[in-house]
C-alpha positions as CSV (number, residue, x, y, z in Angstrom):
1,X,-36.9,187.0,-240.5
2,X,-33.4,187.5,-241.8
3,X,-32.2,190.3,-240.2
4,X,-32.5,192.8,-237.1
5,X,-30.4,195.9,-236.5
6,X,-30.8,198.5,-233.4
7,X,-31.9,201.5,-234.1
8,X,-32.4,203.5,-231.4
9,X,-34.0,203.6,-228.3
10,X,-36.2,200.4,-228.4
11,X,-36.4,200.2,-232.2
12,X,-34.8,197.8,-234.4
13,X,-35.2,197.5,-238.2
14,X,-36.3,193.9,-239.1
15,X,-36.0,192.3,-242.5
16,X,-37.9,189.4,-243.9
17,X,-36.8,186.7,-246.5
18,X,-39.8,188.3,-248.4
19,X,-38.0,191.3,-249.1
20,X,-40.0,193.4,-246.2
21,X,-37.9,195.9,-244.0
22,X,-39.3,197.7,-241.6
23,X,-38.8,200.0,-238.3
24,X,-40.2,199.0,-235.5
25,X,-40.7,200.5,-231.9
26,X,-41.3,197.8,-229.5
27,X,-42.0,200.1,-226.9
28,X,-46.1,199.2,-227.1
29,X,-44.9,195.5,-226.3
30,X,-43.5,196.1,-223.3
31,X,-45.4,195.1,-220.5
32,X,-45.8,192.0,-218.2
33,X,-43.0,190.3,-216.1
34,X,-41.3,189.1,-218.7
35,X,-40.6,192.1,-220.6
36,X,-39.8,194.7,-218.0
37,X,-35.9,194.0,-218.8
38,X,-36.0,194.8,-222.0
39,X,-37.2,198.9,-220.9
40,X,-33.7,199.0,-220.1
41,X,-32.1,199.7,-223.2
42,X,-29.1,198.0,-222.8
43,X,-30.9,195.1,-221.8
44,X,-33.0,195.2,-225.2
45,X,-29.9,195.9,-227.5
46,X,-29.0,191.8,-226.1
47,X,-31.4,191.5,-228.7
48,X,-30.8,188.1,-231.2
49,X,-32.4,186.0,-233.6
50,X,-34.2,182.7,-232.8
51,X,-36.5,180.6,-234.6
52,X,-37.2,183.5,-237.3
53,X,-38.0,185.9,-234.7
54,X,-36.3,189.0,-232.4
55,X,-35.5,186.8,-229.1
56,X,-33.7,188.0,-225.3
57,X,-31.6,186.3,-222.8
58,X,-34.6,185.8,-220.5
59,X,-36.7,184.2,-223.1
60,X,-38.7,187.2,-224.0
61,X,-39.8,187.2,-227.6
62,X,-42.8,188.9,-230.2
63,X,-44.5,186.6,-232.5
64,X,-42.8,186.4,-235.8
65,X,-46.4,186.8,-237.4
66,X,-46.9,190.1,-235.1
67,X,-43.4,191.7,-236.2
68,X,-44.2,191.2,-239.9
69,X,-47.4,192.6,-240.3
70,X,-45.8,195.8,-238.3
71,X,-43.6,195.9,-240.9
72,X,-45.3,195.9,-243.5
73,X,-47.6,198.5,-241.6
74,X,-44.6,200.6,-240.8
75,X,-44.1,204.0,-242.9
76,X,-40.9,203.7,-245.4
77,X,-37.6,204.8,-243.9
């Protein structure tokens, strides 16, 4: 990943060094202790990148794998 930018709410567009871009709601992600911060959407716009993935201050992260395939999956904006 090369790029993430907040959308709204809890989405942010990703983009890969493959050329993929894609909009993606986190929302279904969002569960367990370690992601109940990031419901708070200030929380989630702390957002960064690290280690070619969407990271948080409290360590929470999605699989690099998982975000592009959702890309890819995701309709065009």
């Amino acid at each position: 990943m090369i790029g993430a930018e907040y959308v709204d709410g809890h989405r942010l567009r990703l983009t890969f060094d493959d050329g993929t871009v894609g909009t993606i709601d986190f929302r279904p992600w969002l569960a367990g202790p370690v992601f109940e911060p990031l419901k708070n959407p200030a929380y989630f716009r702390q957002f960064f990148l690290d280690g070619g993935t969407v990271a948080w201050p409290n360590g929470a992260d999605v699989a690099p794998e998982t975000l592009h395939e959702t890309a890819k999956a995701a309709p065009p904006a």
